[in-house]
mmCIF file as Biopython writes it, N, C-alpha, C and O atoms, coordinates in Angstrom:
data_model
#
loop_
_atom_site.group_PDB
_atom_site.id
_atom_site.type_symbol
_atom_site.label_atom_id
_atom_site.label_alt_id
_atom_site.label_comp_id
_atom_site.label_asym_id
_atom_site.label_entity_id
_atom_site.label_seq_id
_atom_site.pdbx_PDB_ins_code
_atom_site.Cartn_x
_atom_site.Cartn_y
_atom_site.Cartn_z
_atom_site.occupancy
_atom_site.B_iso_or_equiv
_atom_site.auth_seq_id
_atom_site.auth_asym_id
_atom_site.pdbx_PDB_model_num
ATOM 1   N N  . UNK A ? 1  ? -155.225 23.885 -98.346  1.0 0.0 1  A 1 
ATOM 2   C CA . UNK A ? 1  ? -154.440 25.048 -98.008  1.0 0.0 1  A 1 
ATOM 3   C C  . UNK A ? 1  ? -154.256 25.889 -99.272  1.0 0.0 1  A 1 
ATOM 4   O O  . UNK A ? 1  ? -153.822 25.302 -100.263 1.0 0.0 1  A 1 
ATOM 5   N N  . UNK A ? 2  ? -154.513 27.099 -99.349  1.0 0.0 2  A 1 
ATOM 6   C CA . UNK A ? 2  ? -154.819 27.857 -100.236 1.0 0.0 2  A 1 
ATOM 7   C C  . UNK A ? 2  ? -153.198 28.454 -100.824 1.0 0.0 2  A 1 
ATOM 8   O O  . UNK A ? 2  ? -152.419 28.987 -100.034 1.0 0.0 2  A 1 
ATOM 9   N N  . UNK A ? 3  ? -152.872 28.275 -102.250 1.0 0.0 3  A 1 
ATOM 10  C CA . UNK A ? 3  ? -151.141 28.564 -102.595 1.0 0.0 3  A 1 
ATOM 11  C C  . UNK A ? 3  ? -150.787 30.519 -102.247 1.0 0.0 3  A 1 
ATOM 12  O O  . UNK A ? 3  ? -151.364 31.584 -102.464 1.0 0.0 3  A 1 
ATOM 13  N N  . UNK A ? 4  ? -149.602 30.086 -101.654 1.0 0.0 4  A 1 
ATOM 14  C CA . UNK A ? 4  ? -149.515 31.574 -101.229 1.0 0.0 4  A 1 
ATOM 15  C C  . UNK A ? 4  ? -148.112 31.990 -102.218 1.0 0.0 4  A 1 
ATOM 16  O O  . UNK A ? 4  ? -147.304 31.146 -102.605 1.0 0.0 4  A 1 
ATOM 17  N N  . UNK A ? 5  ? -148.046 33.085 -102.446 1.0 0.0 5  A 1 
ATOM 18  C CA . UNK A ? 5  ? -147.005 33.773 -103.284 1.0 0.0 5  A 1 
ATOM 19  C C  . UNK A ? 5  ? -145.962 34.515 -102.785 1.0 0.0 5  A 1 
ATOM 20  O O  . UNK A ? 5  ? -146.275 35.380 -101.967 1.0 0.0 5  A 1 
ATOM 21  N N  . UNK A ? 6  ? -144.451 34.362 -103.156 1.0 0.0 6  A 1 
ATOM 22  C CA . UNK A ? 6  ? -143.526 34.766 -102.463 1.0 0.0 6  A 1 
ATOM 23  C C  . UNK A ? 6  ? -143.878 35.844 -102.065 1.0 0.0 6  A 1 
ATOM 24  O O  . UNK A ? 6  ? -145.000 36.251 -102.367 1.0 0.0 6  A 1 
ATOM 25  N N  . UNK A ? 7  ? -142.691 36.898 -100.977 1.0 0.0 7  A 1 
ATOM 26  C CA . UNK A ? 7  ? -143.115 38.030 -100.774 1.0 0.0 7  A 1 
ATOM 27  C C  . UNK A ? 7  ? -142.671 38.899 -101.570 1.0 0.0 7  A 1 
ATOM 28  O O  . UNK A ? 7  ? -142.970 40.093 -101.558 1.0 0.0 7  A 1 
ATOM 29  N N  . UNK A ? 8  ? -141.826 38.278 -102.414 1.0 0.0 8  A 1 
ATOM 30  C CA . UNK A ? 8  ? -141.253 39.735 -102.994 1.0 0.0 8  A 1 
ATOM 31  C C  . UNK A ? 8  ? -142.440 39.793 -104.677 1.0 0.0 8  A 1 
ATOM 32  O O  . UNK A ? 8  ? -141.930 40.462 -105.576 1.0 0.0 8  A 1 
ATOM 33  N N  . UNK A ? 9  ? -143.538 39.297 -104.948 1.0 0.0 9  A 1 
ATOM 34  C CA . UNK A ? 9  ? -144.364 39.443 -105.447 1.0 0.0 9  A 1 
ATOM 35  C C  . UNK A ? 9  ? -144.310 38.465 -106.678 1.0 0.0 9  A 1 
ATOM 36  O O  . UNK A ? 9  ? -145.262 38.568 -107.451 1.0 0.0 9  A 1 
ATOM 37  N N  . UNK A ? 10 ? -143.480 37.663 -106.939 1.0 0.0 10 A 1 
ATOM 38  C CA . UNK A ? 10 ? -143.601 36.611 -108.354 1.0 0.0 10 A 1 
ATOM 39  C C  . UNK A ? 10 ? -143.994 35.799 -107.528 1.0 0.0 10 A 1 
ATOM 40  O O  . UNK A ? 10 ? -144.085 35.612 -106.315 1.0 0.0 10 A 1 
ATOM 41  N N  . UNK A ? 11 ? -144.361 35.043 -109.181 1.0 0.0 11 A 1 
ATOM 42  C CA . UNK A ? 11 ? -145.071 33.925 -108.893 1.0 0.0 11 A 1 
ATOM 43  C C  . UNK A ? 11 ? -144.996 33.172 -108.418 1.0 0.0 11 A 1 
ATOM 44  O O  . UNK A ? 11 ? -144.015 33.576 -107.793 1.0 0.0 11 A 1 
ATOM 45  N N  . UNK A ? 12 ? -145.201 31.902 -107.901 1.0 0.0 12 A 1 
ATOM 46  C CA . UNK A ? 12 ? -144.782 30.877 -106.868 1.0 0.0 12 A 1 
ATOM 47  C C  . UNK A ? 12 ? -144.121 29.677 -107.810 1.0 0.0 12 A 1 
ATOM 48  O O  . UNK A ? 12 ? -143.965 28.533 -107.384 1.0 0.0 12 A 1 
ATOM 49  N N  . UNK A ? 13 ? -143.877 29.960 -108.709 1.0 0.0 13 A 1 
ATOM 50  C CA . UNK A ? 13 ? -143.189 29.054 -109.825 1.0 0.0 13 A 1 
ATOM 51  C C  . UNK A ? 13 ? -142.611 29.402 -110.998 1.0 0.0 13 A 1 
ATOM 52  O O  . UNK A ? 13 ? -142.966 29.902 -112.065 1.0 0.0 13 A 1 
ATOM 53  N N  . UNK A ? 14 ? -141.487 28.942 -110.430 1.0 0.0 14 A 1 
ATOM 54  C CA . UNK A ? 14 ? -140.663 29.232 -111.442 1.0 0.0 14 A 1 
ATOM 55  C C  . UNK A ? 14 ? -139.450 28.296 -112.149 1.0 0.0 14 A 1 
ATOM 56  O O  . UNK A ? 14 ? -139.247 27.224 -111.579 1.0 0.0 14 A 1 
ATOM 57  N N  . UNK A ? 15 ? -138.468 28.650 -113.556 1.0 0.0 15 A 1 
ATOM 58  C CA . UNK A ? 15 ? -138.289 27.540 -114.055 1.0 0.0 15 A 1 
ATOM 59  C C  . UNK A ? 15 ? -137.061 28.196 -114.114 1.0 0.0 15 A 1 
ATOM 60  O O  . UNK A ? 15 ? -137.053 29.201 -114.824 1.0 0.0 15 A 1 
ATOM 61  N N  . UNK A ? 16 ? -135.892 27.855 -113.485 1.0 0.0 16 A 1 
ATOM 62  C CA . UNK A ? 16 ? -134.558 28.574 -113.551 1.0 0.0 16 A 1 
ATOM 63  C C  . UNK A ? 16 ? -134.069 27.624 -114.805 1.0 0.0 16 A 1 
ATOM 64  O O  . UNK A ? 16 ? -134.433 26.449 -114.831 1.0 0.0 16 A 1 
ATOM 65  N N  . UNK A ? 17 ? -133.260 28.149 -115.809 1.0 0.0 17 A 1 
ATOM 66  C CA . UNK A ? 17 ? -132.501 27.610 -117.038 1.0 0.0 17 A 1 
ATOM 67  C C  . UNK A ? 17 ? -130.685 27.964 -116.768 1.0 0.0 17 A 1 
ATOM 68  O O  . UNK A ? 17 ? -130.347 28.423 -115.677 1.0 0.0 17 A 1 
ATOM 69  N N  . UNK A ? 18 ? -130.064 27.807 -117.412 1.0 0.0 18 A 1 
ATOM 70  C CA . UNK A ? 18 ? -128.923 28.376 -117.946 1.0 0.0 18 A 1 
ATOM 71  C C  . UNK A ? 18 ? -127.883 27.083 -117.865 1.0 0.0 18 A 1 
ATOM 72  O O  . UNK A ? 18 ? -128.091 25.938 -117.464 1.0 0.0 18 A 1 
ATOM 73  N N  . UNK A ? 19 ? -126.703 27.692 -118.391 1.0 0.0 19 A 1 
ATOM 74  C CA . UNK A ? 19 ? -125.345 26.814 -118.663 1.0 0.0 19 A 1 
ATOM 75  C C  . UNK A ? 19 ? -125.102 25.858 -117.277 1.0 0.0 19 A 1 
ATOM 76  O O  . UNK A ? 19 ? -125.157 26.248 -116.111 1.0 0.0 19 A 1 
ATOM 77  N N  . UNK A ? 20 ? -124.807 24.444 -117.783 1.0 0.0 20 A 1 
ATOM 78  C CA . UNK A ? 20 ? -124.559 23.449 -116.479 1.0 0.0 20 A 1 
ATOM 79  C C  . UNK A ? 20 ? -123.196 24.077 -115.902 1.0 0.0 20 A 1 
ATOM 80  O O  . UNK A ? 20 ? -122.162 23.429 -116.064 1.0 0.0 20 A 1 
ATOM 81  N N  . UNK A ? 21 ? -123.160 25.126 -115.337 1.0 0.0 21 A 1 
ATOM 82  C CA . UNK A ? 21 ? -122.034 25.278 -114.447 1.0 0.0 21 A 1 
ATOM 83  C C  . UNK A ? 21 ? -122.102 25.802 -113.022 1.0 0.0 21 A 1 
ATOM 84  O O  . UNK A ? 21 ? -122.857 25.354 -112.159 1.0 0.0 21 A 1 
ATOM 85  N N  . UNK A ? 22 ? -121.523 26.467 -112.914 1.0 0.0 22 A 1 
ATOM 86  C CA . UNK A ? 22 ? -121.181 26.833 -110.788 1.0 0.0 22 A 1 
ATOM 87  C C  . UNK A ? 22 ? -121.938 27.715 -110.834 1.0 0.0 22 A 1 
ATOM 88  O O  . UNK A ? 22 ? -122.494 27.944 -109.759 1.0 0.0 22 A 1 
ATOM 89  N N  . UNK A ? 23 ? -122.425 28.827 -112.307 1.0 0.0 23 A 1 
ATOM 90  C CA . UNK A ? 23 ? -122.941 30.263 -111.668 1.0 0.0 23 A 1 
ATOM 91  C C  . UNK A ? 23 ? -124.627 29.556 -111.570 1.0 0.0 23 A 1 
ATOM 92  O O  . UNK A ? 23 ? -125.231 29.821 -110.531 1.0 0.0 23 A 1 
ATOM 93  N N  . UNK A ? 24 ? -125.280 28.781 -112.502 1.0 0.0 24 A 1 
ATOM 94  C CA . UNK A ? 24 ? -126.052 27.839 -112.259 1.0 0.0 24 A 1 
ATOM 95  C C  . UNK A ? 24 ? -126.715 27.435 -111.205 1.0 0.0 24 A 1 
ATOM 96  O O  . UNK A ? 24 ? -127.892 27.645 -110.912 1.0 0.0 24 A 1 
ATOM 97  N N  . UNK A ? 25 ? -125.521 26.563 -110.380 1.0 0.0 25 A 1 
ATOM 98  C CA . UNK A ? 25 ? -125.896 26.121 -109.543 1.0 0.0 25 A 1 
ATOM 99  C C  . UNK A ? 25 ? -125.933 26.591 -107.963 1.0 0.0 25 A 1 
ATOM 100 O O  . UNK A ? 25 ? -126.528 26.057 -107.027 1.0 0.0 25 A 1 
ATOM 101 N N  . UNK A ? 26 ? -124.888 28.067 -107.975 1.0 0.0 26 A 1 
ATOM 102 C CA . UNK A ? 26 ? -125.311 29.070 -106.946 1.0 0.0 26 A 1 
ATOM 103 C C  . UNK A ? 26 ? -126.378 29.796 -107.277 1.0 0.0 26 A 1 
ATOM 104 O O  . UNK A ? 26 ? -126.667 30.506 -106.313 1.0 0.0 26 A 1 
ATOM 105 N N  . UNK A ? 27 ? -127.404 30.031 -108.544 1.0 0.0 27 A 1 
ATOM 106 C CA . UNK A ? 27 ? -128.987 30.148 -108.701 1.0 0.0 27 A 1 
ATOM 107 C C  . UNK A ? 27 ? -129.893 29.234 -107.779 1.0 0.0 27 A 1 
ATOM 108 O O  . UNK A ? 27 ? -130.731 29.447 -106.902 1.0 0.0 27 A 1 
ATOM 109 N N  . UNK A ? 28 ? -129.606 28.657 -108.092 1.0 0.0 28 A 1 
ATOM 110 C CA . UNK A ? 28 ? -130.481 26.961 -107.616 1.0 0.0 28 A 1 
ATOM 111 C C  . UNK A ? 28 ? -130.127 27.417 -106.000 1.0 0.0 28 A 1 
ATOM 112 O O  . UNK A ? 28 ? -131.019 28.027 -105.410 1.0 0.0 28 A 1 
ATOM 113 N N  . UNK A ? 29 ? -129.270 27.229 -105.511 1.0 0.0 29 A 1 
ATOM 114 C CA . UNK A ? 29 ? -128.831 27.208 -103.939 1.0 0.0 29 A 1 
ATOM 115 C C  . UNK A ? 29 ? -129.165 28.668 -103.795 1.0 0.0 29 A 1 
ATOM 116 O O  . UNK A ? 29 ? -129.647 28.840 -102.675 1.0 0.0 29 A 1 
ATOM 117 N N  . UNK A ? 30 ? -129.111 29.626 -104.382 1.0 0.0 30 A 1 
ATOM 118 C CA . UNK A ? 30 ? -129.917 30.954 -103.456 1.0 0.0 30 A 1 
ATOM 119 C C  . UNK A ? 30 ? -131.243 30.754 -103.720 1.0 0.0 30 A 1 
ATOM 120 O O  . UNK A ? 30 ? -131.856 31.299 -102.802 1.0 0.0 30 A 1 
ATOM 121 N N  . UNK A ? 31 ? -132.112 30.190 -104.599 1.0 0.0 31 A 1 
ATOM 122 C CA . UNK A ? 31 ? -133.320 30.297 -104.131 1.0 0.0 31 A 1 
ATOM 123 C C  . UNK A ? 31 ? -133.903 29.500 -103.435 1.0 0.0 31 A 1 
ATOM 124 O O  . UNK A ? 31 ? -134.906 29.974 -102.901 1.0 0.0 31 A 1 
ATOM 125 N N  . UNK A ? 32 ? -133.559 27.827 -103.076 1.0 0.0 32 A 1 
ATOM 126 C CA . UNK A ? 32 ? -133.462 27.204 -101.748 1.0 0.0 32 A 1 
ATOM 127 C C  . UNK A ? 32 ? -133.097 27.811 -100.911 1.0 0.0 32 A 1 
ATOM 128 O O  . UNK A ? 32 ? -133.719 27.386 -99.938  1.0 0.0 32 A 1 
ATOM 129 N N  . UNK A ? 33 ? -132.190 28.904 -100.467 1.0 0.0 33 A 1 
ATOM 130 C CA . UNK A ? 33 ? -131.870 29.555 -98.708  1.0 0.0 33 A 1 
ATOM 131 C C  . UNK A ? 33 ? -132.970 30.637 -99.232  1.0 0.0 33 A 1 
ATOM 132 O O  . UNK A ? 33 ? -133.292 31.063 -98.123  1.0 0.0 33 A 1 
ATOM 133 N N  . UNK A ? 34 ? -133.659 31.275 -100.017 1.0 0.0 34 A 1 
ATOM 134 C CA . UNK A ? 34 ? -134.847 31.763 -99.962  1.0 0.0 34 A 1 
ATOM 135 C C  . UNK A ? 34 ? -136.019 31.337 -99.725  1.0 0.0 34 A 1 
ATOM 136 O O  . UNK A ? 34 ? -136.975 32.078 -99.497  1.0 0.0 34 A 1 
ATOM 137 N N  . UNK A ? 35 ? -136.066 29.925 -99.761  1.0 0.0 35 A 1 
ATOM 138 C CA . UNK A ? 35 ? -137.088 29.664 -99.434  1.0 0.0 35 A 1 
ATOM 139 C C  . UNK A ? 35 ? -137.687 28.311 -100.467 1.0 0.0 35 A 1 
ATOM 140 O O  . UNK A ? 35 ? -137.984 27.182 -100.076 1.0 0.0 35 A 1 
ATOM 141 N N  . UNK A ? 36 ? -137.742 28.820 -101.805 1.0 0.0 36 A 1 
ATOM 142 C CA . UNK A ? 36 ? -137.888 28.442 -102.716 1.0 0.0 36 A 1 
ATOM 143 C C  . UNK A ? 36 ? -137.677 26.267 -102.547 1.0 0.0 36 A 1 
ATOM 144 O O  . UNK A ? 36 ? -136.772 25.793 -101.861 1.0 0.0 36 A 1 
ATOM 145 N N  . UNK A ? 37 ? -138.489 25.550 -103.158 1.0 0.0 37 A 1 
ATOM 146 C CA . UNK A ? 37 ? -138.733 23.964 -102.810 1.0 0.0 37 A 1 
ATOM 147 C C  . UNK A ? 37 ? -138.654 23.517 -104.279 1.0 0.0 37 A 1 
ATOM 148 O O  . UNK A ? 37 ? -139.551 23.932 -105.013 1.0 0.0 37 A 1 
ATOM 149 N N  . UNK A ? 38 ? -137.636 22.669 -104.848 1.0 0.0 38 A 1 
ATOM 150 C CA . UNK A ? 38 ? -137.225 22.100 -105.807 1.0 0.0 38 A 1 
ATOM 151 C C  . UNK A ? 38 ? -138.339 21.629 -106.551 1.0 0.0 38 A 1 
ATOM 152 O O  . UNK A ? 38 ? -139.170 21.463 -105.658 1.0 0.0 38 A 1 
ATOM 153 N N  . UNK A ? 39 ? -138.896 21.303 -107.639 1.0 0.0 39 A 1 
ATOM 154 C CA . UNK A ? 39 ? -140.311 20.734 -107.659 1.0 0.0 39 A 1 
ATOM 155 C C  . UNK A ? 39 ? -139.719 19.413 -109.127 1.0 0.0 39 A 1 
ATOM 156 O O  . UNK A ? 39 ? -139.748 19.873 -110.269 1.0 0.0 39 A 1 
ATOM 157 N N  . UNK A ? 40 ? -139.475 18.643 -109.040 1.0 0.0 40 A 1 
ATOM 158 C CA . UNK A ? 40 ? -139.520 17.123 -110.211 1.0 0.0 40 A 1 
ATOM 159 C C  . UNK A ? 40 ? -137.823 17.174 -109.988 1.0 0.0 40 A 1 
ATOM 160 O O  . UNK A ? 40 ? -137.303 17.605 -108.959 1.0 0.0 40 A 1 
ATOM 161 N N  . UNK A ? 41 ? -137.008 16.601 -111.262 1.0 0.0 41 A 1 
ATOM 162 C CA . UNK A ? 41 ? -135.825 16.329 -111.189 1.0 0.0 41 A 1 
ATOM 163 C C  . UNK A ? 41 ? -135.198 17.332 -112.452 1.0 0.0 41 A 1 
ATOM 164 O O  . UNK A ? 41 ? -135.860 17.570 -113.462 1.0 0.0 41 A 1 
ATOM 165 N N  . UNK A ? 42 ? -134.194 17.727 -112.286 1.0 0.0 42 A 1 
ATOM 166 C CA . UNK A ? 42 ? -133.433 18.941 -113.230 1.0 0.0 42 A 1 
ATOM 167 C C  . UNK A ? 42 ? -133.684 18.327 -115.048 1.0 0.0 42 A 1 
ATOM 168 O O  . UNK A ? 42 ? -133.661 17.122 -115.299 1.0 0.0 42 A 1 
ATOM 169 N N  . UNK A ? 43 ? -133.829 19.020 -115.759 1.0 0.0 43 A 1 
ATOM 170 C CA . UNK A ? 43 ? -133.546 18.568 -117.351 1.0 0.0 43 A 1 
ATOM 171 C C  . UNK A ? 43 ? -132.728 18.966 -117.836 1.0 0.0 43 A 1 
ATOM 172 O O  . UNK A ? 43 ? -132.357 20.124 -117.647 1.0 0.0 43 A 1 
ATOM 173 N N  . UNK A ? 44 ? -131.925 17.826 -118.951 1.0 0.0 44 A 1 
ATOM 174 C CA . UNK A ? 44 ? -130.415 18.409 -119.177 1.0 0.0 44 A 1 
ATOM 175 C C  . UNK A ? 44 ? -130.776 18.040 -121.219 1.0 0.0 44 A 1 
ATOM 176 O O  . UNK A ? 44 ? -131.288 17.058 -121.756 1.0 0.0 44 A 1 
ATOM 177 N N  . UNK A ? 45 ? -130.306 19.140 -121.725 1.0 0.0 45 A 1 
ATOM 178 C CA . UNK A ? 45 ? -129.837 19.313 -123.131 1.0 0.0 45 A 1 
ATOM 179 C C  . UNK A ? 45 ? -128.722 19.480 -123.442 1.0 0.0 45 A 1 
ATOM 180 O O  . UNK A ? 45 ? -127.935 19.497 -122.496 1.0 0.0 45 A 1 
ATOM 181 N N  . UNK A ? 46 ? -128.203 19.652 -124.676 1.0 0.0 46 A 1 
ATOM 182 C CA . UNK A ? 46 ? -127.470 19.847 -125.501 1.0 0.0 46 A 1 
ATOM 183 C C  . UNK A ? 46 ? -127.526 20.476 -126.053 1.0 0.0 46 A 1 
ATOM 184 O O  . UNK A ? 46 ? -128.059 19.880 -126.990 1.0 0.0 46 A 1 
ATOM 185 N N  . UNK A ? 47 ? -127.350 21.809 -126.488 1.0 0.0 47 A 1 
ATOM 186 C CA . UNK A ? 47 ? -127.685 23.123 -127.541 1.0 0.0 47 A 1 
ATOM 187 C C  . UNK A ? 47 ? -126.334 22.899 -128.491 1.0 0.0 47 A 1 
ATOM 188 O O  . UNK A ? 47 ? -126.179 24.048 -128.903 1.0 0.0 47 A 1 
ATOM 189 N N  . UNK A ? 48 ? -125.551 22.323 -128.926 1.0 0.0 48 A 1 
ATOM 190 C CA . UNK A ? 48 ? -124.651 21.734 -130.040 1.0 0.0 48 A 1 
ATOM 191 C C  . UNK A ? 48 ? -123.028 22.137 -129.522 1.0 0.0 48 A 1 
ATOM 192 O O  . UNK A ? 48 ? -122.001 21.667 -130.013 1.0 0.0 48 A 1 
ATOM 193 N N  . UNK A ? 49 ? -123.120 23.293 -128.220 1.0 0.0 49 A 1 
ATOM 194 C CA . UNK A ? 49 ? -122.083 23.721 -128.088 1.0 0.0 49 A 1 
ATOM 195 C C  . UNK A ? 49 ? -121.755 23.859 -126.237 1.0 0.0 49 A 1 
ATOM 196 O O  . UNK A ? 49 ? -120.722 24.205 -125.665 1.0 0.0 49 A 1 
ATOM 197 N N  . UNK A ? 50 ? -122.774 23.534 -125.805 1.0 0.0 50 A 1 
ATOM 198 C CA . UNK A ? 50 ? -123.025 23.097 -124.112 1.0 0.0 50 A 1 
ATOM 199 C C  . UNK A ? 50 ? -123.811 22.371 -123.757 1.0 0.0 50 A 1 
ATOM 200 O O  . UNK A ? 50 ? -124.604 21.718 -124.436 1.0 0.0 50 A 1 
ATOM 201 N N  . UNK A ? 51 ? -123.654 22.412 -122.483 1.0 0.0 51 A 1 
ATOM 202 C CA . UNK A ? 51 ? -125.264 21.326 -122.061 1.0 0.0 51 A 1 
ATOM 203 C C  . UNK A ? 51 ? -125.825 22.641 -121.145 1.0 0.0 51 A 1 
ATOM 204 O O  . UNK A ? 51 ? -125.210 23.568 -120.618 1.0 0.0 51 A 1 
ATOM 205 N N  . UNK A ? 52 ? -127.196 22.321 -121.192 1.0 0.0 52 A 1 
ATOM 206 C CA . UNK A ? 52 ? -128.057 23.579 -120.728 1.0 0.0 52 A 1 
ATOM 207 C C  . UNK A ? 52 ? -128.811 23.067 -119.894 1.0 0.0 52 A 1 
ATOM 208 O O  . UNK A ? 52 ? -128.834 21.888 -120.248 1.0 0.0 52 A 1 
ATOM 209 N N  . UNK A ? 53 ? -129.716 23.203 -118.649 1.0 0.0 53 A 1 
ATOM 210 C CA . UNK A ? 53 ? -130.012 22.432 -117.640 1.0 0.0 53 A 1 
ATOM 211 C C  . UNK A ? 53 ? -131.330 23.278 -116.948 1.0 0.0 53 A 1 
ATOM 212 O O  . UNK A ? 53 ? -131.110 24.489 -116.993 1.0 0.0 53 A 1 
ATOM 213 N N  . UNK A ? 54 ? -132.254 23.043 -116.506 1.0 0.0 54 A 1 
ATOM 214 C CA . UNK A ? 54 ? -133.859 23.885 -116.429 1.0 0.0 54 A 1 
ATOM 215 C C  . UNK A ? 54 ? -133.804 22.956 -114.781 1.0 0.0 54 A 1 
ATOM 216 O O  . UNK A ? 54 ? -133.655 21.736 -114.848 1.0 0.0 54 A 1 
ATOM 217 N N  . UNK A ? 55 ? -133.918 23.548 -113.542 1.0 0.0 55 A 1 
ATOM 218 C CA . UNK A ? 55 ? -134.575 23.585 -112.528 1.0 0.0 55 A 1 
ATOM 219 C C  . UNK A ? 55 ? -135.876 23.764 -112.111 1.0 0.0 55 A 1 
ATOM 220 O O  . UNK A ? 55 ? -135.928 24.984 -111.954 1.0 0.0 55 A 1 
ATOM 221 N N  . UNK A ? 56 ? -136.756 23.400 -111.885 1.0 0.0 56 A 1 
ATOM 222 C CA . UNK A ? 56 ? -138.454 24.221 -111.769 1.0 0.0 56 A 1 
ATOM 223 C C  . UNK A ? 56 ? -138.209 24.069 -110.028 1.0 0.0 56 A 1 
ATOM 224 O O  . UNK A ? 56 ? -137.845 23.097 -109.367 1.0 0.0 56 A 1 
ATOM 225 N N  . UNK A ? 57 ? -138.601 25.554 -109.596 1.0 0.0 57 A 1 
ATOM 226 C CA . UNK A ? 57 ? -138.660 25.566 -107.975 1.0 0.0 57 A 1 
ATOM 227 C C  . UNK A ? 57 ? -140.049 25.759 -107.759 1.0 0.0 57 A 1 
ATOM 228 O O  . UNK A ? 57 ? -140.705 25.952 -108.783 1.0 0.0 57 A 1 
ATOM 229 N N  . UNK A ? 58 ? -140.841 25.753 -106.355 1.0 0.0 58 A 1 
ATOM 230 C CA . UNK A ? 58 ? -142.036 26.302 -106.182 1.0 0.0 58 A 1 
ATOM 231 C C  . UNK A ? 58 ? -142.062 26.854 -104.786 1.0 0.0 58 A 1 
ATOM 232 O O  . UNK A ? 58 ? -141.551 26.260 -103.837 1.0 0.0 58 A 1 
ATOM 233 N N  . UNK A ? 59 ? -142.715 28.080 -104.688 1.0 0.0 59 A 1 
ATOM 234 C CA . UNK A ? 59 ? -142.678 28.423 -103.502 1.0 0.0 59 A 1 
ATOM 235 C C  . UNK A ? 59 ? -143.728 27.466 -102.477 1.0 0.0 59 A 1 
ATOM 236 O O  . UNK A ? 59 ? -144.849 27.041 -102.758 1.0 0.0 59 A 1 
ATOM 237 N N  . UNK A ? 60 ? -142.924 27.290 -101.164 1.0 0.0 60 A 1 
ATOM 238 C CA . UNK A ? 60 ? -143.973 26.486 -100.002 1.0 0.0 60 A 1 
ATOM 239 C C  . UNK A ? 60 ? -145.480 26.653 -99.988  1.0 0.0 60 A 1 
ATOM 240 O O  . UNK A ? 60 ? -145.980 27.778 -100.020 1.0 0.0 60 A 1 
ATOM 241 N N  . UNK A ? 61 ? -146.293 25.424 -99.934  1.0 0.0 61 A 1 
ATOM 242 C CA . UNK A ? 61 ? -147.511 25.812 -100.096 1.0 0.0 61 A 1 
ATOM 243 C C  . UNK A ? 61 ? -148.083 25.574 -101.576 1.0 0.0 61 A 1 
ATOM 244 O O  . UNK A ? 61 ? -148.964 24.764 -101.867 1.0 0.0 61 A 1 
ATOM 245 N N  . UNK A ? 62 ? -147.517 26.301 -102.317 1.0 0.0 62 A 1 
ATOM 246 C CA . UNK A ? 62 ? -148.120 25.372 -103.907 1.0 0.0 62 A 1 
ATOM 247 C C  . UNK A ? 62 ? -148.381 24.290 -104.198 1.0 0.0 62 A 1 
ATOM 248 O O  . UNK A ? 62 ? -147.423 23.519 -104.245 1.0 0.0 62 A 1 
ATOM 249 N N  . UNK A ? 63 ? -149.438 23.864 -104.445 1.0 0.0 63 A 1 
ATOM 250 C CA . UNK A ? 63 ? -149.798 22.799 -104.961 1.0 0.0 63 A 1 
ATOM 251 C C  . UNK A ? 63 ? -149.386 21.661 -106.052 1.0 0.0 63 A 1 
ATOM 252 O O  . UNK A ? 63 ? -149.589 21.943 -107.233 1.0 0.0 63 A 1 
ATOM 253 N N  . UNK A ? 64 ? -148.815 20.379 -105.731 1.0 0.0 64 A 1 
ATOM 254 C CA . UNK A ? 64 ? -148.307 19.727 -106.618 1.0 0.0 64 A 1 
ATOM 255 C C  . UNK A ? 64 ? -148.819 19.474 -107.597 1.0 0.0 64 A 1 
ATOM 256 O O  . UNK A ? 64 ? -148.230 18.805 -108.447 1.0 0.0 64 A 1 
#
């Protein structure tokens, strides 16, 4: 099955970042009710003064 690309024209992968908090994690949850499919398990750092946290989503159809 050939990878198809959202409609609104990016790429079918993408790597959401930012601060481990709520605005974060309503990122993550609007691009799941978009559509958007979680892809491995979240990564969490330490930048010396927060913890910082990277999501990778993929749109349906992309190839694992």
């Amino acid at each position: 099955m050939p990878a198809t690309n959202p409609p609104d024209g990016r790429l079918p992968y993408r790597c959401l970042t930012g601060s481990n908090d709520q605005a974060f994690c309503e990122r993550v949850s609007k691009a799941l009710e978009e559509g958007w499919k979680l892809h491995g398990s979240p990564a969490l750092t330490f930048d010396g003064e927060q913890v910082v946290v990277a999501q990778a989503v993929v749109w349906p159809g992309y190839p694992d």
